[in-house]
N, C-alpha and C positions, 0 to 999 in steps of 0.2 A: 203313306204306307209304312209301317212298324217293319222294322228290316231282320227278318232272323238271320240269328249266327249259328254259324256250324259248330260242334261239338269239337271241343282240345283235340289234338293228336296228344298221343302216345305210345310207351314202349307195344310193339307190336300193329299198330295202325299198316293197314294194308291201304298201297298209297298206287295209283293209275297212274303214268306215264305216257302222255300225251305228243303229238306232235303235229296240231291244228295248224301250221302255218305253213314255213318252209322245208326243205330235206333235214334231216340229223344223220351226223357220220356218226359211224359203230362206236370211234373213242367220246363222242360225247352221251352216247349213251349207256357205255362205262361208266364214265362218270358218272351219269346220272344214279345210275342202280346204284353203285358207292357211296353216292351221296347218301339216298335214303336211309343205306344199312346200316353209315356213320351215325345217325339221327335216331335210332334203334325202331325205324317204318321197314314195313316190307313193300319192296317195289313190284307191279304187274305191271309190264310193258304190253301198249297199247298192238294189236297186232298188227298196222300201218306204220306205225313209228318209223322203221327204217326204211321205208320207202324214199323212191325219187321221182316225180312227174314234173319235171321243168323245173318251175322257181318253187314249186309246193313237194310236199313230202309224200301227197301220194293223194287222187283226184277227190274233187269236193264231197263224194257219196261215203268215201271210205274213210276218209279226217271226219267226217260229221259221227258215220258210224262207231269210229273208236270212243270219241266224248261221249254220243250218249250213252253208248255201254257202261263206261266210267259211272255215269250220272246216274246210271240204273241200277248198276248191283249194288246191293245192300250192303256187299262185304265190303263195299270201298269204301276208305274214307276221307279224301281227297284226292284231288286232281291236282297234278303238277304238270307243268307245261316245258318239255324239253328244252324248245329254244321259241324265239320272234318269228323274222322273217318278214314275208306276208301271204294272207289264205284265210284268216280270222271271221272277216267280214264276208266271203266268199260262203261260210255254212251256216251263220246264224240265219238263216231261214227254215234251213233244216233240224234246228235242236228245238228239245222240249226241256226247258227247266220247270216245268210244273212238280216234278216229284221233287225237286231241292226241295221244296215248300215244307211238305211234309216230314223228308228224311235229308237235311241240308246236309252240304259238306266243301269243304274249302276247295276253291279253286284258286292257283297258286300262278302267277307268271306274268308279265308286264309287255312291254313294247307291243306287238302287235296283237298280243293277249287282252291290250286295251276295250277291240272289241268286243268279246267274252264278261270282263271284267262292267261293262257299261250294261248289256244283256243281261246281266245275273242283277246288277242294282234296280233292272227297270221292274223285274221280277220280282224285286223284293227281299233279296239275297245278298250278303257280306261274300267278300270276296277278298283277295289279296294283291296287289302289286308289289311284286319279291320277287328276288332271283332266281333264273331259272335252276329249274332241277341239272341238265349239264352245263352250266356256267360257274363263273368264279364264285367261291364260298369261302371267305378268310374267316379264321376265329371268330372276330367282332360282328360281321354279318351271321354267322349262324347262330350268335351268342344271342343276336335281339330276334331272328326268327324263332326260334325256341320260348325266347318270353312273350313272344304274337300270338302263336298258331299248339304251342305245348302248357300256356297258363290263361286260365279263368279268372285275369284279372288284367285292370289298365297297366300298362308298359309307361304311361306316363311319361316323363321329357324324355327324347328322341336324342342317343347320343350323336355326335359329331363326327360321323365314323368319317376313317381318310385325315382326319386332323387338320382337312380345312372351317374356320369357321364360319358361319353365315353371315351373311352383310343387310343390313338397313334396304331397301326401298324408298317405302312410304310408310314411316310410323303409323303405330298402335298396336292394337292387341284385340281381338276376335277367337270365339269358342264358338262353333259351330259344326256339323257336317263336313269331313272330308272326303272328295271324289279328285280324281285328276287321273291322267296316265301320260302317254305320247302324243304329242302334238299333233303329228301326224294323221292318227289315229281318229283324234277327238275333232279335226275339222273334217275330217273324211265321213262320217258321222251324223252329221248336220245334214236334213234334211232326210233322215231316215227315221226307223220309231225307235231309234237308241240315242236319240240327241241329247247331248249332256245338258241337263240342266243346273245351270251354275246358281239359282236364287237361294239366297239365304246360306249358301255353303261355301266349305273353304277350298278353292283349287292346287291343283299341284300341276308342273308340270314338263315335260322331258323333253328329249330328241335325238339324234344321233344322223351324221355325216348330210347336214342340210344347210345352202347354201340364206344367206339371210333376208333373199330378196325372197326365197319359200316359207322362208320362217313368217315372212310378214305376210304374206298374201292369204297361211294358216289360219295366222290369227283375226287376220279383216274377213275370215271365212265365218269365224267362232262371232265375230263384234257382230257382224253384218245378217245373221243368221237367228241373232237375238239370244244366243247361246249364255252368253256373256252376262245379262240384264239381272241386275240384283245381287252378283257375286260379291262376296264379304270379304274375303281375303284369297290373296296369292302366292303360293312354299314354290319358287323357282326352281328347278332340280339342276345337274347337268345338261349342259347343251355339247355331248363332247364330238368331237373328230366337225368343226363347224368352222373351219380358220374363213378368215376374213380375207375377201380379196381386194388386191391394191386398191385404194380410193374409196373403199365403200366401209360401213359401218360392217362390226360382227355381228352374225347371228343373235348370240347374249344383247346385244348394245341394243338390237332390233326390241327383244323382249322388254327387257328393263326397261325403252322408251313407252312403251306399247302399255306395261304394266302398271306404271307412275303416271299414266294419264286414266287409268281406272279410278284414281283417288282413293283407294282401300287400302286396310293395314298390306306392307308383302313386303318380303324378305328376298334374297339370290343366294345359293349357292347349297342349298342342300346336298345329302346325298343322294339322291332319288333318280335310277336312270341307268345308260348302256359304260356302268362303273363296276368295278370290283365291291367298293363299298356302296351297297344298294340298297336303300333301307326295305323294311316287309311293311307295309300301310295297309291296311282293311278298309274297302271302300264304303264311305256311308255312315259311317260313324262319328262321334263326337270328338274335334281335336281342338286346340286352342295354338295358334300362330301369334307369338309375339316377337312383331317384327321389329322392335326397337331394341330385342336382346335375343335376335336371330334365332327363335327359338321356335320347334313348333311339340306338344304332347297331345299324346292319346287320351283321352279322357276316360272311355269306356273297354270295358272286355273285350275280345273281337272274339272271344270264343266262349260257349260254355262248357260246364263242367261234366255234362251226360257222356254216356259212353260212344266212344267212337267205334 
């Protein structure tokens, strides 16, 4: 399937504010609006948003209703996703991305947004794993979301935000398809009609406060599922708040073993994940991972130039 991209943001793009998963308090939805305004989008807050039903921001009928309203009006031109959480996978049953097709538009948010994000690829639809709308936005992260999701053209090498740099795997070099999100996410996944399929494409991949005897049972979810079969290359992201407990290997340690027994090009330590510096990746597009100089670029536009 030939993947359409959403059309650039710009000055004035009126941008939906979501909250598919878990609660959002008032100040992160401050934020959020601020964010927008800083970015010269106008923000429409989803009318659920600040909702609170247990661990979800307000019940499956009225987080499904907010997205696809988002999804519907014409005047929007993307979806930004407040915060994670979880609830993502609880309404894909209830959404229709059939009009993206026609009149696409960016959907923007990561972690439990994975869901959504895998939904929209299967559709046929570019998509974003980028920081949420209320989360951390330092200069340098807004600096390359701007050259993602505001320019009609490849971003090309992926800087090193945070000033750590990437480390070696398993040598080589691979240009293919990138997909990945949270790990979590992506095993949970498996065995529904949103299974990632990793052939031919390059992975990415994340997590946050997971213990590493889950981290592996994840990924033997992904191996053992057939998820995994024909993947080309691996961009490791953070695995952060995952300390190691006494005697046992880390989380990371889990991966990196896991990943160098793939035998494909992959790299550790990106910035991709529950980080300040979090890169913005368009799922489904052309990137090139060379893991012998810790590097991974975009190859292709993630946006066109029509009007949003």
């Amino acid at each position: 399937m030939t993947l359409i991209r959403p059309p650039l943001l710009q000055e004035g793009s009126r941008v939906a504010l979501v909250a598919p998963a878990g609660p959002v308090t008032a100040e992160r939805i401050s934020t959020a609006i601020e964010q927008c305004r800083s970015l010269g989008l106008e923000p429409v807050l989803g009318e659920n948003a600040g909702g609170r039903t247990g661990y979800l921001s307000a019940p499956d009928a009225l987080r499904a209703r907010d997205l696809q309203a988002a999804i519907d009006d014409e005047t929007i031109s993307a979806v930004w996703a407040l915060r994670g959480g979880y609830g993502t996978m609880r309404i894909l049953p209830l959404l229709d991305f059939n009009r993206l097709r026609s009149r696409p538009k960016a959907y923007i948010g990561f972690s439990d947004n994975t869901a959504v994000l895998f939904a929209l690829l299967n559709a046929g639809v570019v998509s974003f794993h980028a920081p949420h709308a209320g989360g951390e936005f330092p200069e340098d992260v807004r600096s390359l979301f701007r050259s993602v999701l505001f320019e009609a053209k490849p971003a090309g090498r992926m800087p090193l935000l945070g000033g750590e740099p990437a480390r070696t795997i398993t040598p080589g070099r691979v240009a293919a398809p990138l997909i990945g999100g949270n790990l979590a996410l992506l095993a949970a996944l498996c065995g529904t009609p949103w299974q990632p399929v990793t052939a031919g494409r390059i992975l990415f991949l994340e997590d946050v406060a997971e213990p590493a005897y889950r981290v592996d049972r994840m990924l033997m979810q992904l191996k053992l599922s057939g998820a995994l079969d024909g993947v080309v290359g691996v961009a490791v992201g953070r695995f952060t708040e995952c300390e190691a407990r006494e005697g046992e290997p880390s989380a990371l340690d889990v991966v990196h073993e896991f990943v160098r027994n793939l035998g494909v090009p992959a790299a550790t330590g990106f910035p991709i994940g529950h980080v300040p510096a979090n890169w913005t990746l368009p799922i489904g597009l052309r990137a090139e991972l060379d893991a012998d100089d810790g590097a991974l670029a975009l190859l292709e536009p993630a946006v066109t130039d029509g009007i949003a």
